[in-house]
RODO-2510 file (C-alpha; in nm, 4 decimals, decimal comma):
residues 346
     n   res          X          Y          Z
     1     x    -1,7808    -1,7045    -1,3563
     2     x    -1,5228    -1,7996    -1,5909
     3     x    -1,2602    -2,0404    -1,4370
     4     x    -0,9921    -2,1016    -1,6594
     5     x    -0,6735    -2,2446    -1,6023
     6     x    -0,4457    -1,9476    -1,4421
     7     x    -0,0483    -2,0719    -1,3072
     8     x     0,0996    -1,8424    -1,0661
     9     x     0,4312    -1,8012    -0,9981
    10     x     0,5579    -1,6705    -0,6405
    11     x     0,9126    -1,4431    -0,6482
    12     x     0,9049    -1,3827    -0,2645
    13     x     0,7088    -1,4932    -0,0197
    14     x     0,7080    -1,3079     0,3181
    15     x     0,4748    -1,2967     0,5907
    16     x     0,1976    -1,1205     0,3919
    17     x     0,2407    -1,3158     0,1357
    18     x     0,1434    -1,6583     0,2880
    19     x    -0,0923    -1,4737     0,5634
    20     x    -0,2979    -1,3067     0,2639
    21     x    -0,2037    -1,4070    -0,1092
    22     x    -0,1352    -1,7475    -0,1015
    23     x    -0,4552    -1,8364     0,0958
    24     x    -0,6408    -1,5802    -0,0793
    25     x    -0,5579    -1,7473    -0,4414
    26     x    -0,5407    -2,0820    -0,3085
    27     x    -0,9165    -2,0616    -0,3057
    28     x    -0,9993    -1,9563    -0,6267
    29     x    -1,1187    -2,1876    -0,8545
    30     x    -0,8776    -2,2722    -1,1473
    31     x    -0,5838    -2,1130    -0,9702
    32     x    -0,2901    -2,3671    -0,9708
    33     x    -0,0153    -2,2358    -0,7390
    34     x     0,3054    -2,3410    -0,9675
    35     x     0,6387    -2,2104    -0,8617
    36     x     0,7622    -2,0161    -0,5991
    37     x     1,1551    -1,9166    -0,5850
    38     x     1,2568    -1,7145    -0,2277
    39     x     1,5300    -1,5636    -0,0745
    40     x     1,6591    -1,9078     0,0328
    41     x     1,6108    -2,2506    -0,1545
    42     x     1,5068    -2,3764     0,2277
    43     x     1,2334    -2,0665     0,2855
    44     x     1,0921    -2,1825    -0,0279
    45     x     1,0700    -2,5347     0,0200
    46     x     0,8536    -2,4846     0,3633
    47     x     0,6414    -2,2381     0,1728
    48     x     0,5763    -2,4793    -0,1035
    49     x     0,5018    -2,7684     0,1450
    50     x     0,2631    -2,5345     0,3295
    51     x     0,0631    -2,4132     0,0444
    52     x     0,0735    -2,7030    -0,2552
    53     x     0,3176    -2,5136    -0,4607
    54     x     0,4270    -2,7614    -0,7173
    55     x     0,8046    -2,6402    -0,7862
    56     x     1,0873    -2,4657    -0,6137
    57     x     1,3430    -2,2761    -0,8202
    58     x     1,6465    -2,1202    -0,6809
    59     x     1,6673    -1,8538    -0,9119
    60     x     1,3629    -1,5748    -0,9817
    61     x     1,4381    -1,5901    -1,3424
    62     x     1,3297    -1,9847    -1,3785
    63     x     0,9992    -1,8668    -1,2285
    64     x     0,9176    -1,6425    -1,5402
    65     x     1,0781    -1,9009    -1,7522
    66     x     0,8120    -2,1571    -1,6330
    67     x     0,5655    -2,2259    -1,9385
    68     x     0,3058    -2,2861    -1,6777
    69     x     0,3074    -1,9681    -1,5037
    70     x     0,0936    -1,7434    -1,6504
    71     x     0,0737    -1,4777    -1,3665
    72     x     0,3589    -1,3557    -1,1077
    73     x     0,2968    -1,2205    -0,7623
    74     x     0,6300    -1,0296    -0,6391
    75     x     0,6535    -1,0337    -0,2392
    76     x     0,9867    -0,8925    -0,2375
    77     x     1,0225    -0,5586    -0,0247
    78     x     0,9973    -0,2187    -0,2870
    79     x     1,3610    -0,2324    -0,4246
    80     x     1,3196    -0,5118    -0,6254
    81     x     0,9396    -0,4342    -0,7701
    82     x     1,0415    -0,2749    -1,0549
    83     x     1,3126    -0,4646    -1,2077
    84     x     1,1067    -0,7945    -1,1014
    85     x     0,8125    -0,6600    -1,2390
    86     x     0,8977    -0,5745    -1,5603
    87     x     1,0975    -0,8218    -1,6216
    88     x     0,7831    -1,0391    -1,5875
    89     x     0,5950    -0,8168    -1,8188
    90     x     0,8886    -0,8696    -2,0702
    91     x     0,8461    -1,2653    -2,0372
    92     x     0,4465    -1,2057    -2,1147
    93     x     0,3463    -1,2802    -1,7147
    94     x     0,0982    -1,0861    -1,6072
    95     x     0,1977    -0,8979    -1,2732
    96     x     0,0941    -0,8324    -0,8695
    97     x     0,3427    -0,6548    -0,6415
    98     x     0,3667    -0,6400    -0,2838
    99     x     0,2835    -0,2785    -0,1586
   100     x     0,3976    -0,0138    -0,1827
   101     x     0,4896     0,0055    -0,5710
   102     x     0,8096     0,1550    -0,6103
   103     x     1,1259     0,3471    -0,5018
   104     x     1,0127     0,6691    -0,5739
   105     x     0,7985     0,8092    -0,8358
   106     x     1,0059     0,7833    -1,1431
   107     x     1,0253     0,4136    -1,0883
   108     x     0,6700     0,4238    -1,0072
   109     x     0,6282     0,5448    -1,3826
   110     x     0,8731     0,3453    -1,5538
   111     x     0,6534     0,0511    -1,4394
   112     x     0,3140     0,2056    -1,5322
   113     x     0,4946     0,2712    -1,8746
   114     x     0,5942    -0,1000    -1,9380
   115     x     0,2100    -0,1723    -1,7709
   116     x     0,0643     0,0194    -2,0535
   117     x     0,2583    -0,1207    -2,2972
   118     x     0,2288    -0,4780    -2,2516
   119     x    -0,1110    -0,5140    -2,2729
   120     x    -0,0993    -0,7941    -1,9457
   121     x    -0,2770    -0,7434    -1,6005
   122     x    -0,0972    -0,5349    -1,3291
   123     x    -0,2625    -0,4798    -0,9287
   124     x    -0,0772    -0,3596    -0,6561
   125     x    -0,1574    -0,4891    -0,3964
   126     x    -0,4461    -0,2260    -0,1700
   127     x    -0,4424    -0,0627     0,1504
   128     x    -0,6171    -0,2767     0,4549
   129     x    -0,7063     0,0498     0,6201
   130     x    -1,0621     0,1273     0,6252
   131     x    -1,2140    -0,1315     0,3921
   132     x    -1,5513    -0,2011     0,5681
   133     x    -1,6014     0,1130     0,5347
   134     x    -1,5158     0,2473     0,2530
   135     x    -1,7616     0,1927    -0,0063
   136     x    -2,0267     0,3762     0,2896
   137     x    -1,7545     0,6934     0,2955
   138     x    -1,7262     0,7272    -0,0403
   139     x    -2,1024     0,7261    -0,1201
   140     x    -2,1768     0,9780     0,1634
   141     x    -1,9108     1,1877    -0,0222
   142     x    -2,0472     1,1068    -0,3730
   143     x    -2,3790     1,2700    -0,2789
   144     x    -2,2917     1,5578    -0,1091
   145     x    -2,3501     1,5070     0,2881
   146     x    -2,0196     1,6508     0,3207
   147     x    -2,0712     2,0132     0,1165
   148     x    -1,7163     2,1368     0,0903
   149     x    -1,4988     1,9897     0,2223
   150     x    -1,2852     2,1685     0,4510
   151     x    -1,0295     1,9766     0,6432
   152     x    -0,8818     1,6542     0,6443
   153     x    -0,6810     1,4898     0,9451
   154     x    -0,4757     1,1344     0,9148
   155     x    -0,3292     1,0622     1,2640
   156     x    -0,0836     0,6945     1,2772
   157     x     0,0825     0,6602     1,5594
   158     x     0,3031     0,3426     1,7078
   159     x     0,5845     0,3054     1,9242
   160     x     0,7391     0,0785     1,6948
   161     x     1,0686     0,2787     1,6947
   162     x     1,0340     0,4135     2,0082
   163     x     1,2568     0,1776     2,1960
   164     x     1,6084     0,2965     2,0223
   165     x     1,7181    -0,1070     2,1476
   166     x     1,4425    -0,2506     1,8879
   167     x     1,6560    -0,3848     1,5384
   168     x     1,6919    -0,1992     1,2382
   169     x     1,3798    -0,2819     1,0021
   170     x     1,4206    -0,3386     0,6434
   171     x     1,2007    -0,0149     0,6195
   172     x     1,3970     0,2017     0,7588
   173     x     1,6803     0,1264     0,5051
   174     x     1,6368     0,3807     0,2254
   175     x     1,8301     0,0881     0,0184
   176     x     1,5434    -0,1540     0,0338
   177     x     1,2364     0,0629     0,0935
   178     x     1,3035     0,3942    -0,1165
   179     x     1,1161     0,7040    -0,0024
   180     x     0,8479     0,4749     0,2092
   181     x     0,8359     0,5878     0,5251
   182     x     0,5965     0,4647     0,7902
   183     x     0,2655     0,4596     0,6623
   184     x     0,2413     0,7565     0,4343
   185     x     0,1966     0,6276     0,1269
   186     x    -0,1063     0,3556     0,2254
   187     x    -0,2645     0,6188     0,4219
   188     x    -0,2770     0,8729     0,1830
   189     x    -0,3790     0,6323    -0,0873
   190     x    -0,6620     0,5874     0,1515
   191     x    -0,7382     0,9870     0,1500
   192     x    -0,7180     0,9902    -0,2596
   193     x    -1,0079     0,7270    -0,2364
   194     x    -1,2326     0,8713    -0,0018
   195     x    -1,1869     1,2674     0,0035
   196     x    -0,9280     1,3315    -0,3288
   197     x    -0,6112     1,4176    -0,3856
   198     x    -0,3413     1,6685    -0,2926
   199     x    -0,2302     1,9800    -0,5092
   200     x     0,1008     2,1302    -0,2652
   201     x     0,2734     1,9895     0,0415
   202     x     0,5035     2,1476     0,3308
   203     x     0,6290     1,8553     0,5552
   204     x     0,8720     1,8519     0,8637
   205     x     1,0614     1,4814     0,9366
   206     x     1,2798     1,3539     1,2523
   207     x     1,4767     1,0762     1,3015
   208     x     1,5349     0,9785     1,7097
   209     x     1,7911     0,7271     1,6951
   210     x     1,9653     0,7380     1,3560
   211     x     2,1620     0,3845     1,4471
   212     x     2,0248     0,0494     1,5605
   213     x     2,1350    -0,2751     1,6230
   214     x     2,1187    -0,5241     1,3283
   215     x     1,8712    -0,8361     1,3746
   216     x     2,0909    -1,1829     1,4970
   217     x     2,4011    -0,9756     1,5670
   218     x     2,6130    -0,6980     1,7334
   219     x     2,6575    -0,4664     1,4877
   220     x     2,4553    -0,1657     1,4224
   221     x     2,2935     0,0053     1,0601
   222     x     2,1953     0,3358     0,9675
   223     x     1,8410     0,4122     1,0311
   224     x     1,7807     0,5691     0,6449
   225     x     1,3819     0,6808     0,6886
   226     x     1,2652     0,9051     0,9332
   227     x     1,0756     0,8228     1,2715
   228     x     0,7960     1,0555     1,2359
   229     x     0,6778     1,2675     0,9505
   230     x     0,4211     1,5909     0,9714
   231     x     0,2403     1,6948     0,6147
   232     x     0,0423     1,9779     0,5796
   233     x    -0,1393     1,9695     0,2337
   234     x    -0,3347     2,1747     0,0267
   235     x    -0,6240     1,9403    -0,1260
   236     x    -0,7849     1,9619    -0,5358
   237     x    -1,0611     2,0653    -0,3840
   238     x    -0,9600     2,3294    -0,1692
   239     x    -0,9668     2,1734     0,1455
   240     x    -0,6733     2,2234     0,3913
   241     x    -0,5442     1,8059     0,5246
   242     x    -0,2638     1,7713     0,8031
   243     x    -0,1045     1,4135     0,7429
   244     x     0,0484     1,3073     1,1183
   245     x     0,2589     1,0061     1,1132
   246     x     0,5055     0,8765     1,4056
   247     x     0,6591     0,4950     1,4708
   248     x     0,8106     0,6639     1,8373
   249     x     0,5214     0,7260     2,0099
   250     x     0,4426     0,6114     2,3575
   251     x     0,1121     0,5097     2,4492
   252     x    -0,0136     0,6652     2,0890
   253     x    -0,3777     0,6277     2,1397
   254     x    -0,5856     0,6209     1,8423
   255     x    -0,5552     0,6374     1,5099
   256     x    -0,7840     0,7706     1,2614
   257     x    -0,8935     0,9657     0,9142
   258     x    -1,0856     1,2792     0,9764
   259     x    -1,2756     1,4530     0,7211
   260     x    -1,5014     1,7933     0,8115
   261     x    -1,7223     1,9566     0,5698
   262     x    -1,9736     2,2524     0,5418
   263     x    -2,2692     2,0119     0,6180
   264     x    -2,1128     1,7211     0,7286
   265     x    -1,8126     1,5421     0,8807
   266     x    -1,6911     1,1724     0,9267
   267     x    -1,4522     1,0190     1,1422
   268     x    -1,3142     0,6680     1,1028
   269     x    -1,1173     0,5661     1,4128
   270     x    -0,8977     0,2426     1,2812
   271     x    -0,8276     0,0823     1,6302
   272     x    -1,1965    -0,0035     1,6722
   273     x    -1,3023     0,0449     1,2507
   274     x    -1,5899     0,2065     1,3337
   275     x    -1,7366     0,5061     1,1409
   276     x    -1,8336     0,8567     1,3225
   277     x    -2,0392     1,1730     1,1954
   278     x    -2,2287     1,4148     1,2232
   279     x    -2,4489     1,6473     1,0149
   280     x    -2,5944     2,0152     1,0199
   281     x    -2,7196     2,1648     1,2059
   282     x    -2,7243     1,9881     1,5223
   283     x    -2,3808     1,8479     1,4638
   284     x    -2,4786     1,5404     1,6978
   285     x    -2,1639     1,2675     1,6435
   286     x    -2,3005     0,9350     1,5993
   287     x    -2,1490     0,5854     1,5073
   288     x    -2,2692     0,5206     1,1163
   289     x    -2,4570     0,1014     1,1231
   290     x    -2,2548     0,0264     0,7724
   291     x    -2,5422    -0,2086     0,5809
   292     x    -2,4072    -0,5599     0,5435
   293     x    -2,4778    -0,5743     0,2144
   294     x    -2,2295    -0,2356     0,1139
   295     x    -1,9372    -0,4066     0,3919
   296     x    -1,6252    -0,3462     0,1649
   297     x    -1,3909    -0,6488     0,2452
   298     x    -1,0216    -0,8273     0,1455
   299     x    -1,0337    -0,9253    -0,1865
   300     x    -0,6933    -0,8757    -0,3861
   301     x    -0,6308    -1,2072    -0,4870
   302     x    -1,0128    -1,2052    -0,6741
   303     x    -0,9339    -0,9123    -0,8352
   304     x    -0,6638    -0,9482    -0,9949
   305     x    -0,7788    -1,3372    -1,1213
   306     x    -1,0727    -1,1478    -1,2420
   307     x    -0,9096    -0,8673    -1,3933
   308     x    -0,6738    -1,1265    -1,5723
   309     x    -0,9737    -1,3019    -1,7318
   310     x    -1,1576    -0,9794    -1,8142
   311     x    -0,8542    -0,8492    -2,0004
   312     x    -0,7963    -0,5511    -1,7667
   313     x    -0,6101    -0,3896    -1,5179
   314     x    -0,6682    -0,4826    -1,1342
   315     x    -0,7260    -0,2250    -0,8880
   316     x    -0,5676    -0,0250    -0,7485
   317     x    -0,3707    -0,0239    -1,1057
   318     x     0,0512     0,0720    -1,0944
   319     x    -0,1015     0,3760    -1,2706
   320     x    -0,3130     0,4506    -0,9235
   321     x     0,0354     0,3080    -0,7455
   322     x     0,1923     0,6391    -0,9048
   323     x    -0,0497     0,8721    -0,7542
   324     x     0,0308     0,8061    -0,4027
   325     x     0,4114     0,7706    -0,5096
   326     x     0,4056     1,0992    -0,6418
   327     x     0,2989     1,2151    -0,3187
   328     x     0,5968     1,0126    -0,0843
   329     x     0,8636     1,1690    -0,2995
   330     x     0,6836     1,5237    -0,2777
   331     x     0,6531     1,4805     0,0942
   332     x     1,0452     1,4222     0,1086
   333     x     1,1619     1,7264    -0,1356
   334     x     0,9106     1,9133     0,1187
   335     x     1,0776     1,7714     0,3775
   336     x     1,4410     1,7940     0,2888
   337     x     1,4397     2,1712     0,1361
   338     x     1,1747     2,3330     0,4063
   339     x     0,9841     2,4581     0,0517
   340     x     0,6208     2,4123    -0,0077
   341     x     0,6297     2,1276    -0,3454
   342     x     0,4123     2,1000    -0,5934
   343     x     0,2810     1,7199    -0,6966
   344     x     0,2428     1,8471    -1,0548
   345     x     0,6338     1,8743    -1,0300
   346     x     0,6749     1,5305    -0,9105
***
C-alpha cells in the first residue's frame, strides 16, 4: 500500500470529529495530523494536545495557507461546507466534509461543480446506518431474491424534541443546518444504496414547540426545522416507499428500513443491526448470519487517504452528496406547497 506523506488540516473539530476522524486518520500510516483551527483558539488547543496536531491557527484561512497541508477535513455544521470547501479546492487542498453536504441542493451542486473542476479528492463523509450489513443487502438485491420490488418503509423515531424544555439544537436552526431535518437525508442516502432512488415525493411536516430555550441562558430561539416529517415516494423502479421520521416521539420503539418484493423481503431493524427476511413461498422471517468476511464496517478516513493516492474521488463523492440533497429540498417544496414534486425539478 502506498504510504506517502499526506498533511491534514482540521477547520472544525466537533464531537464526531475527534470520536471518528481524528482517530480514524491518526492511524493511517503516513498521515501527519498538521493544523487544526476551531471555533475558539482554546477548543483547538485541547484538540491539538489530545490528538498530536502540530499547529493551532486562529483563523480557517491559515489552515489552507499551510504548505504542509495537503488535505482538509471540514467539521463545521452544513452552513459553512460550501464556502469552506471550495475555498480549499481553490488553495489546491484536497477536501472531506462533515455530513450532510450542503444547504440545499443548489449548494450541493455548486460544490460538485468546483469538485469536478479541480481535479483534487472530495468524500463526504457516509451514513453509519446499516453498514454491517450492507454489502449482504445489496448483493441479495443485485441478484434478484427480491423480484420487484414493491414497497419500501424507513421508520426513525426519538424523543429528542419531545420534551419542549430540551435547548434549541444547532439543527433545528434553518441558519446553520439548511433544509436538514432529522435524519432524512442519511436515511434516504441509505435507501439510494440498497433499494434505488426516488422519482416524485408528497410529504406532510409539524413542528410541536416552535420556541426553545437557548443552551447556557434564558432566552429562547426559533425552532427553524420541523419535529417530524412523513414522505411518501414514488421509487425508479416502481416501487411505492413511505419515509417516517419524528425527534418527538415517546417511547419510539424501533427503528428500521423495510424493503418487500415479489419473491423476497428484508428487514433491517437498527436498534439491534440485525438483518430479517423472508422468501417465497413460505414467507418464513428469519434473522440473515452476515459472513464475516462480507461485514461492511467504518472506514471514511481510509477512503478518502486512499482515494487521495489513487487520484480519485472518495465515496460517497459530493456528486453522490447531491443525490440525497436533491431529495431534502424536494421533500420541503412537497412539504411547504401540499404538491406532489418531482426530483428531476430539483
Amino acid at each position: 500500500m502506498d504510504e506517502s506523506r499526506i498533511g491534514v488540516g482540521f477547520i472544525g473539530a466537533g464531537a464526531i470529529v475527534r470520536q471518528r476522524h481524528l482517530p480514524g486518520l491518526k492511524q493511517i500510516p503516513g498521515v501527519a495530523l498538521v493544523a487544526v483551527a476551531n471555533r475558539s483558539r482554546e477548543s483547538a488547543e485541547r484538540v491539538a494536545a489530545q490528538f498530536g496536531i502540530s499547529t493551532v491557527y486562529d483563523d480557517w484561512r491559515e489552515v489552507l495557507d499551510d504548505p504542509g497541508v495537503d488535505a482538509v477535513v471540514i467539521g463545521t455544521w452544513p452552513y459553512k461546507h460550501s464556502e469552506f470547501g471550495i475555498a480549499a479546492l481553490e488553495a489546491g487542498k484536497h477536501v472531506f466534509t462533515q455530513a450532510r453536504l450542503a444547504m440545499d441542493a443548489a449548494d450541493a451542486r455548486r460544490m460538485a461543480k468546483a469538485a469536478a473542476a479541480s481535479g483534487l479528492t472530495t468524500m463526504v463523509s457516509p451514513p453509519p446506518h446499516g453498514m454491517r450489513v450492507e454489502p449482504t443487502v445489496v448483493r441479495y438485491v443485485r441478484a434478484g431474491v427480491l423480484g420487484d420490488l414493491h414497497h419500501v418503509l424507513v421508520r426513525h423515531f426519538t424523543a429528542a424534541f419531545l420534551d419542549p424544555k430540551t435547548p434549541l439544537h444547532w439543527r433545528q436552526v434553518a441558519e446553520f443546518s439548511g433544509l436538514n431535518t432529522l435524519t432524512v437525508g442519511i436515511l434516504y442516502e441509505v435507501v439510494g444504496r440498497w433499494f434505488g432512488y426516488a422519482k416524485k415525493v408528497q410529504a406532510v411536516d409539524a413542528t410541536f414547540t416552535r420556541d426553545r430555550p437557548l443552551a447556557g441562558g434564558s432566552d429562547s430561539g426559533k425552532v427553524d426545522r420541523p419535529d417530524a416529517v412523513f414522505v411518501l415516494a414514488t421509487m425508479e423502479s416502481g416501487a411505492i416507499a413511505s419515509f417516517l421520521f419524528s425527534g418527538s416521539a415517546g417511547a419510539p420503539g424501533g427503528d428500521s428500513i423495510e424493503a418487500y418484493g415479489s419473491q423476497g423481503s428484508l428487514r433491517y431493524l437498527m436498534d439491534s443491526d440485525r438483518l430479517l427476511m423472508a422468501r417465497a413461498p413460505e414467507w418464513e422471517v428469519a434473522e440473515v448470519e452476515v459472513p464475516p468476511e462480507e461485514e461492511g464496517r467504518w472506514r471514511a478516513e481510509e477512503e478518502f487517504i486512499q482515494a487521495i493516492r489513487e487520484g480519485r474521488s472518495g465515496h460517497p463523492s459530493w456528486e453522490e452528496g447531491v443525490r440525497y440533497m436533491r431529495f431534502v429540498e424536494a421533500v420541503e417544496r412537497a412539504a411547504r406547497t401540499g404538491g406532489k414534486i418531482s426530483i428531476s425539478s430539483v
